[in-house]
C-alpha positions in Angstrom: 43.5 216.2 199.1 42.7 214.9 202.9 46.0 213.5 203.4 47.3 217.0 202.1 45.4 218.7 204.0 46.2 216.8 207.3 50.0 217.6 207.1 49.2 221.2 206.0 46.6 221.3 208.6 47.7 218.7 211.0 43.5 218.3 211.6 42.4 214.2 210.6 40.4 214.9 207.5 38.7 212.0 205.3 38.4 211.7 202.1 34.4 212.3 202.6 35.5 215.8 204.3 36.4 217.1 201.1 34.2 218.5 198.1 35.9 219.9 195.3 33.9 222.8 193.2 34.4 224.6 189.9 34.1 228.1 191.8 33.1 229.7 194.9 29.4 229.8 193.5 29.2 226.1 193.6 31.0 225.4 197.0 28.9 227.9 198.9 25.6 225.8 197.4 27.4 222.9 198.6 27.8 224.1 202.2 24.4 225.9 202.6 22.1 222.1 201.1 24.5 220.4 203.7 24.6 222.6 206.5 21.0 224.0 206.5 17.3 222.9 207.5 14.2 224.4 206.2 13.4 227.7 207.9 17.2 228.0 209.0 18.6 231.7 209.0 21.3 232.9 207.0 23.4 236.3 207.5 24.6 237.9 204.6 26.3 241.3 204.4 24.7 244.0 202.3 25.2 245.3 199.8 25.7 241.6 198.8 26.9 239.5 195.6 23.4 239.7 193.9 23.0 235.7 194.8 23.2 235.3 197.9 19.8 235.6 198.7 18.8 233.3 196.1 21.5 230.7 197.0 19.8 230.7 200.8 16.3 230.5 199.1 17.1 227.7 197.2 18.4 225.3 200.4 15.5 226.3 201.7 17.0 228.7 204.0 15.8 232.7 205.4 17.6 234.9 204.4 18.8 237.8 206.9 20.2 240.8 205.4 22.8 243.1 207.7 23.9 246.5 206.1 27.8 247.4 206.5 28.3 250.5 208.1 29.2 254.2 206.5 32.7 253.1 205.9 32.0 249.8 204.3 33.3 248.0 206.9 31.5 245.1 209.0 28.7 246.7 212.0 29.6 243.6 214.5 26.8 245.1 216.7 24.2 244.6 214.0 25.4 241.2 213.2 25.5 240.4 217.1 21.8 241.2 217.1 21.0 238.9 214.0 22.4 235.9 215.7 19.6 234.9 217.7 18.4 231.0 217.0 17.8 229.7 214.3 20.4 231.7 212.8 22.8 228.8 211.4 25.3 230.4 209.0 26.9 233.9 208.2 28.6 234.4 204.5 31.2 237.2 204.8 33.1 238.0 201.7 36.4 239.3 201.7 36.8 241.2 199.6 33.5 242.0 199.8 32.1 241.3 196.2 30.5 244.5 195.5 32.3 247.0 197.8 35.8 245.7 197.3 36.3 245.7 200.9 39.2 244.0 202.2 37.8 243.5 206.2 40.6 244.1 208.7 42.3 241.0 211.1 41.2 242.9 214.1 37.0 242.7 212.5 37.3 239.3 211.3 38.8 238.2 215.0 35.7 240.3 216.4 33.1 238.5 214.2 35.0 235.1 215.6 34.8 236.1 219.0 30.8 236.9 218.4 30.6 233.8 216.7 31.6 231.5 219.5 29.8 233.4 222.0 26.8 232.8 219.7 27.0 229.3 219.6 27.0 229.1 223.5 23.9 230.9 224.0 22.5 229.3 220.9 23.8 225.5 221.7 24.1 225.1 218.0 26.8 225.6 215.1 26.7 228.6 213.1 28.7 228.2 209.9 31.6 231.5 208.8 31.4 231.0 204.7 
């Protein structure tokens, strides 16, 4: 898989990059028990998969729930605001799980873009899953 994923990707994954799951359920546990510390926040759109919450609970993470706007679509200026430290990880689902929301390039670049400017002010990763 990490040689595959190096010619696909041309980016020099190891074989310790990679862990396989049975479903999205199981990879996202995986990334929040690695990624977070206790008390670390964790941006989730609402209305949510019913888990999520739980999911961030049980890595010992804080939840922080952000409502879509009217349309269903993502509120970038809401999430901006949630991003102060110790935010460390948003979970955006497209298609949203619940809504059936399929979030536009142009939004999905945005949240990028807020991303990154995030992490400067912040000095510290904050994790798309």
């Amino acid at each position: 898989m990490a040689a595959c994923l190096q010619q696909w990707r041309r980016v020099a994954f190891k074989p310790e990059d990679i862990f396989l799951t049975t479903g999205a359920f199981s990879a996202i546990a995986v990334k929040l028990n690695a990624i977070l510390d206790p008390g670390d926040e964790v941006i989730f759109i609402s209305p949510p998969w019913f888990f999520y919450e739980a999911m961030i609970l049980a890595a010992q993470g804080v939840p922080v729930r952000v409502k879509v706007g009217a349309d269903f679509d993502l509120d970038l200026g809401v999430i901006d605001a949630a991003f102060p430290p110790p935010t460390r990880a948003i979970i955006v689902n497209s298609p949203n799980n619940s809504t059936g929301r399929i979030y536009p390039h142009d939004t999905l670049n945005s949240l990028g873009l807020l991303l990154e400017s995030a992490q400067k002010v912040t000095g510290g990763m904050i994790w798309p899953l």
